[in-house]
Structures are given as structure tokens and as C-alpha cells.
C-alpha positions in Angstrom: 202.4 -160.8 113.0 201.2 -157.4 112.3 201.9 -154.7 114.7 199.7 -153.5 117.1 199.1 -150.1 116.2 198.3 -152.2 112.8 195.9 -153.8 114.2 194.5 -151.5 116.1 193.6 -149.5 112.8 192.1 -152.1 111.5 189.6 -153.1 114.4 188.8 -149.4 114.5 188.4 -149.0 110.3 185.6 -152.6 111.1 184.1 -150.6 113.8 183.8 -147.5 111.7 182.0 -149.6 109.1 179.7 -151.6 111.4 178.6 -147.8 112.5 177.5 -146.6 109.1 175.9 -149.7 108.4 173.4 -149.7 111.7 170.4 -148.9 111.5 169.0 -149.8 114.9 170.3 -148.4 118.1 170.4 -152.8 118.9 173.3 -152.7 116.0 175.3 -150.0 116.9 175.2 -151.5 120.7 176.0 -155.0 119.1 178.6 -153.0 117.1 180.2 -151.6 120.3 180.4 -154.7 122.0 182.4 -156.6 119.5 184.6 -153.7 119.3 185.5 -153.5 123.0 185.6 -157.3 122.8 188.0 -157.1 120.3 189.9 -154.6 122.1 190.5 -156.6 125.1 191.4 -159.7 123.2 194.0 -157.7 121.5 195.4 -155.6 123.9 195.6 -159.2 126.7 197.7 -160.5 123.7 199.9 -157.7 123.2 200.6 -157.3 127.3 201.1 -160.8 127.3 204.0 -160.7 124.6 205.7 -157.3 126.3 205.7 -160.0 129.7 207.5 -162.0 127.8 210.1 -160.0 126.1 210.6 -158.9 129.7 211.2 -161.6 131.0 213.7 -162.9 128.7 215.1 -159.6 129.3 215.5 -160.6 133.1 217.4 -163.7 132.6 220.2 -162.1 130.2 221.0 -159.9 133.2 221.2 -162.4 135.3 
């Protein structure tokens, strides 16, 4: 799996292109919204993965 800064660039480098390409103020809305939808899907994954490594951190001190 890439990393997240990885992927970060790349949702940003899709946004940046979905920008040039509107023409509508309607596309650069629809642009923004599955941008920040992106956003949040990544960012839940990657806080769900640092709980994790956490919590196998936990039990090894234990």
C-alpha cells in the first residue's frame, strides 16, 4: 500500500486537474465534493491503521 503522503498527492494532482477542466461553477463544486469525499475516506483509513498499530503496541507492553 502506498503511503499516505502518496496518496495524498495524488488525490490533490486529480483535484488539480478536475479544476482546469471545469467550466461551470456546478463542476468545480462537483469537483470539490469528491475531493473532500476523498479526503475523508482516506484520512478514516489511515487513523484507522495508526489505531491499530497502537494497539498492538499496547499488548507488547503488557
Amino acid at each position: 500500500m502506498a503511503s499516505y503522503t502518496t496518496q495524498v498527492g495524488v488525490i490533490h494532482k486529480k483535484f488539480q486537474n478536475a479544476i482546469k477542466r471545469s467550466r461551470t461553477k456546478t463542476a468545480l463544486n462537483k469537483a470539490y465534493s469528491v475531493h473532500k469525499k476523498d479526503h475523508e475516506r482516506l484520512l478514516k483509513n489511515h487513523l484507522r491503521e495508526e489505531t491499530a498499530m497502537i494497539n498492538k503496541a499496547k499488548k507488547k507492553l503488557e
